[in-house]
C-alpha positions as CSV (number, residue, x, y, z in Angstrom):
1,X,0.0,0.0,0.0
2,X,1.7,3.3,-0.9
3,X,1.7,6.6,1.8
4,X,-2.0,7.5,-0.2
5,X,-3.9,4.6,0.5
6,X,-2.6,4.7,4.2
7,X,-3.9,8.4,4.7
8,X,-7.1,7.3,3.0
9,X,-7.9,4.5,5.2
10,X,-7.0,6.5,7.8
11,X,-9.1,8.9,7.0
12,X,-11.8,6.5,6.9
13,X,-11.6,4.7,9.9
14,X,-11.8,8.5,11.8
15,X,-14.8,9.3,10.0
16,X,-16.3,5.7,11.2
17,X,-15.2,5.8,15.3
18,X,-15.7,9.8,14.9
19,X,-19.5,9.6,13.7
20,X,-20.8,8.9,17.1
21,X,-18.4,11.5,19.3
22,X,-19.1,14.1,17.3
23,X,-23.0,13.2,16.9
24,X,-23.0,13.7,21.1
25,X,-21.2,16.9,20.8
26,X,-23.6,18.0,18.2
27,X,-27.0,17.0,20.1
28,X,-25.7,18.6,23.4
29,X,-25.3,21.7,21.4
30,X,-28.1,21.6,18.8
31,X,-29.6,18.1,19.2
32,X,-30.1,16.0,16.5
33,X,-32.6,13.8,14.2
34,X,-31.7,10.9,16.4
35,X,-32.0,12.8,19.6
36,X,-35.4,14.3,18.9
37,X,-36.7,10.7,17.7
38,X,-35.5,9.0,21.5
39,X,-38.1,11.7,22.9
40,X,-40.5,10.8,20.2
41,X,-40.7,7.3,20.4
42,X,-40.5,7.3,24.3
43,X,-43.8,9.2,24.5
44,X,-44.9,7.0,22.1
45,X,-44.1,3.9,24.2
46,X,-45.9,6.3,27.8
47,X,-49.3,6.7,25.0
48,X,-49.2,3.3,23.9
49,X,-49.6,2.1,27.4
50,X,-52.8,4.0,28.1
51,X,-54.5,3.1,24.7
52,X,-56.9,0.2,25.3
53,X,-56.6,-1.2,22.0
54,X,-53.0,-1.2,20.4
55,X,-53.8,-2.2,17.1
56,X,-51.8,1.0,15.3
57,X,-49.2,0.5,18.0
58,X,-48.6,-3.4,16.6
59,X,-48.7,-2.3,13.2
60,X,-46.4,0.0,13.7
61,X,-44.1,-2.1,15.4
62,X,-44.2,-4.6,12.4
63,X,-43.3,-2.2,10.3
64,X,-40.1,-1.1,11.7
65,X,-39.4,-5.3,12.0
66,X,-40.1,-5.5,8.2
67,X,-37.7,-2.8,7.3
68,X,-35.2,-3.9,9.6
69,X,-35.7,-7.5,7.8
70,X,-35.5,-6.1,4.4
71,X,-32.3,-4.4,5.5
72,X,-30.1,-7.4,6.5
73,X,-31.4,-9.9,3.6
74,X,-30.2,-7.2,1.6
75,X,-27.3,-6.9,3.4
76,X,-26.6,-10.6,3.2
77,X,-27.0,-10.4,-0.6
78,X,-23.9,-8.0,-1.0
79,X,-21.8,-10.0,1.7
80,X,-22.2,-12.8,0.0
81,X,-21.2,-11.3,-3.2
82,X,-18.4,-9.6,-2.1
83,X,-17.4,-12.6,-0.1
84,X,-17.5,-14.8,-3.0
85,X,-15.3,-13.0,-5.1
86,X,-12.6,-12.1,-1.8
87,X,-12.1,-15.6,-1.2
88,X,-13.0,-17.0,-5.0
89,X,-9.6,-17.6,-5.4
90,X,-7.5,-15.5,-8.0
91,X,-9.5,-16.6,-11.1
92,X,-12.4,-14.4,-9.3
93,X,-10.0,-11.7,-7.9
94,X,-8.5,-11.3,-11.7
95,X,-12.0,-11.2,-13.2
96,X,-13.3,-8.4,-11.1
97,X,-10.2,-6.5,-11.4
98,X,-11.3,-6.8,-15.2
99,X,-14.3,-5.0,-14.6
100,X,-12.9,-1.1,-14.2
101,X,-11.1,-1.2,-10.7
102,X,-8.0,0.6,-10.1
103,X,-5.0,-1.8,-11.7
104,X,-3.6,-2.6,-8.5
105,X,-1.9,-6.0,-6.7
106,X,-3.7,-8.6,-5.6
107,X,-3.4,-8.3,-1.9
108,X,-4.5,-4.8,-2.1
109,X,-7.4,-5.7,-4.0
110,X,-8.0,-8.1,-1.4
111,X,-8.1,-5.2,1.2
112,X,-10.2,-3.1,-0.7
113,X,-12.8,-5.9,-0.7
114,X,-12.2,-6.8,2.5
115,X,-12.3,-3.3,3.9
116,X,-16.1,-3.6,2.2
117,X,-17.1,-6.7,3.7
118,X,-15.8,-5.5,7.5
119,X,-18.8,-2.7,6.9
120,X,-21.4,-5.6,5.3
121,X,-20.8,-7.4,8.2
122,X,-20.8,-4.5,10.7
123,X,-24.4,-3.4,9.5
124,X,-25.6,-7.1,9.3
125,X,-25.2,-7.3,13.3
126,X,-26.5,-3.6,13.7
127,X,-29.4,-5.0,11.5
128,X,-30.2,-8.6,13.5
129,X,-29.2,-7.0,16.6
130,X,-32.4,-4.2,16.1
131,X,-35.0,-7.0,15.1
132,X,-34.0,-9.0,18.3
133,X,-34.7,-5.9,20.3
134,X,-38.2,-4.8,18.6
135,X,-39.1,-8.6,19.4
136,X,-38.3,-7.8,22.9
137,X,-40.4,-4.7,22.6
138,X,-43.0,-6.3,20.8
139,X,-43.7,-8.5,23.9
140,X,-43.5,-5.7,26.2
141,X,-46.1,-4.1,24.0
142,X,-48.7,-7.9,24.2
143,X,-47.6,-7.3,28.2
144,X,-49.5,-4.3,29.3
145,X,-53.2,-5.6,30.7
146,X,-56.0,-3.1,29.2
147,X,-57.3,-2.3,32.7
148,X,-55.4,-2.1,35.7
149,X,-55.8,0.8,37.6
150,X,-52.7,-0.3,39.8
151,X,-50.3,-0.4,37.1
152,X,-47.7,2.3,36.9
153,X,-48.1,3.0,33.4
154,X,-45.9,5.8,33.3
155,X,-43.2,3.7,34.5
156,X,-43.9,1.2,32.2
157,X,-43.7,3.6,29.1
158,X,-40.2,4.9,30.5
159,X,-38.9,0.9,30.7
160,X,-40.3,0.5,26.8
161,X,-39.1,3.8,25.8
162,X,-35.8,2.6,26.9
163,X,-36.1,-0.8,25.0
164,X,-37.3,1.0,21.6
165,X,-34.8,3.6,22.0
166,X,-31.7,1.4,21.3
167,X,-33.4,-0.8,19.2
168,X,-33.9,1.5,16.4
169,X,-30.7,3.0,17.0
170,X,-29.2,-0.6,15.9
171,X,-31.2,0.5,12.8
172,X,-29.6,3.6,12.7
173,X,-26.4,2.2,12.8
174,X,-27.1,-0.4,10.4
175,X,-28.1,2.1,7.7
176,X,-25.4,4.1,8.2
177,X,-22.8,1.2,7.5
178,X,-24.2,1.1,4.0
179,X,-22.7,4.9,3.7
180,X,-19.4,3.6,4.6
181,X,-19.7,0.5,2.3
182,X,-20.1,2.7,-0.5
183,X,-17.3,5.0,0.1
184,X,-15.3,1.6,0.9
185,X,-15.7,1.1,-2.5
186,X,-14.8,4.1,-3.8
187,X,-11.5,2.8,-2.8
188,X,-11.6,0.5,-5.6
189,X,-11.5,3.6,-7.7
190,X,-8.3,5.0,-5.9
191,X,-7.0,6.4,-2.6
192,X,-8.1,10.0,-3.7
193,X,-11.9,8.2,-4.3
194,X,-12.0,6.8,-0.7
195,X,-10.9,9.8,0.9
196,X,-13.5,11.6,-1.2
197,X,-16.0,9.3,-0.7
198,X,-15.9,9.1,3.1
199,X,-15.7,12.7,3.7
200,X,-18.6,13.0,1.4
201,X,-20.5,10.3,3.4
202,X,-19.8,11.8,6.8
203,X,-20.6,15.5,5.5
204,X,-24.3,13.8,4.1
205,X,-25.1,11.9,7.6
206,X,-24.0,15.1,9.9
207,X,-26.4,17.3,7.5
208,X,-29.0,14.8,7.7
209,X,-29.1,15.2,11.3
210,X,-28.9,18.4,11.4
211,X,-29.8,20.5,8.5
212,X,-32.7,18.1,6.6
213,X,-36.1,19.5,6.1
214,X,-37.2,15.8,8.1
215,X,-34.0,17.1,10.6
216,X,-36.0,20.4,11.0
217,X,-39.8,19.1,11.1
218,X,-38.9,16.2,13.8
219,X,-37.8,19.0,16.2
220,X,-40.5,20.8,15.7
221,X,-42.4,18.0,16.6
222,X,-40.1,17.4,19.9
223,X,-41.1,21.2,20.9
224,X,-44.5,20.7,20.7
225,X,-44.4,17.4,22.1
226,X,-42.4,18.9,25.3
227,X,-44.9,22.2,25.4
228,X,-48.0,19.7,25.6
229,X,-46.3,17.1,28.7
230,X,-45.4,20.1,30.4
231,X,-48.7,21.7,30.8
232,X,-50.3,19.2,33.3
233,X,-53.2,17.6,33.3
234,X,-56.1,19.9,32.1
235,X,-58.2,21.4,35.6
236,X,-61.8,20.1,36.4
């Protein structure tokens, strides 16, 4: 690998274990998508446990489990392929090469692809790791009784709040590995491509947290949200 490709993956592997850091910084100061969505979906979680039928709140439910689903088969499709060729022997390696990549050696080639796979692989446990935990809330959700005036419900909406919370944050994180698999394979291209393409995919995530119209309309939503819980209960 020459001084460029170095630098590059460098680069790239601050961008990765920077995201998060620098996403805390950023909500302490500003908040973020993600931030405002953790208040969202925790007074979700305190409503659904006052509603006596929870019919929207399961069909919500299985739709974040579908996407979530779609996600890591998808993601399984591109590790296998990119598996296959890595470890296809050097009939497969060749080939591919063949296709428009950067004319480099073997065993860099075999980096590159590898460096594509870690991110596959990364977002495939992000992926399984955020349907296990919306099954776990799922059964919270089939656990609250319709009447029981002795039930702490707003405890109860905390707890599942706090279950929800990191499982769609697995999402998160899932979804965001795809950003870094593509500028992975910028790499391909070049050093100068990778370095490009992860700068580019860590500028588009920070604006989408912060300077998206859905960025924007979600925190408008928190501030209402947070005006209406803290006005009380209404007076007799």
């Amino acid at each position: 690998m020459s001084s460029l490709d170095w630098a590059a993956v460098a680069l790239f592997i601050l961008c990765w274990l920077g995201y998060e850091p620098v996403l805390r910084v950023l909500s302490r100061r500003f908040g973020t998508l993600n931030q405002d969505m953790e208040l969202v979906r925790q007074v979700w979680m305190s409503v659904m446990t006052r509603r006596e039928i929870r019919l929207v709140d399961s069909q919500l439910m299985g739709h974040s489990i579908n996407s979530a689903s779609f996600f890591a088969s998808t993601n399984l499709l591109l590790i296998a392929a990119v598996a296959g060729i890595l470890f296809g022997g050097e009939a497969a390696l060749r080939g591919f090469a063949a296709v428009g990549a950067e004319a480099v050696p073997l065993p860099l080639l075999e980096a590159k692809l590898a460096l594509i796979l870690a991110c596959l692989v990364r977002g495939l446990l992000d992926f399984i790791w955020s349907i296990r935990q919306l099954n776990y809330t799922l059964a919270v959700i089939g656990s609250v009784p319709e009447q029981d005036e002795a039930l702490d419900r707003a405890a109860l909406g905390r707890a599942a709040g706090d279950l929800i919370n990191p499982a769609l944050a697995s999402f998160s994180q899932g979804v965001r590995a795809y950003y870094f698999a593509l500028a992975a394979a910028a790499w391909l291209m070049g050093p100068l491509w990778l370095g490009a393409g992860v700068i580019a995919a860590f500028a588009l995530l920070i604006w989408r947290q912060e300077g998206s119209p859905a960025a924007r309309a979600i925190r408008k939503v928190r501030a209402v949200l947070e005006s209406e819980s803290g006005k009380g209960p209404p007076a007799p």
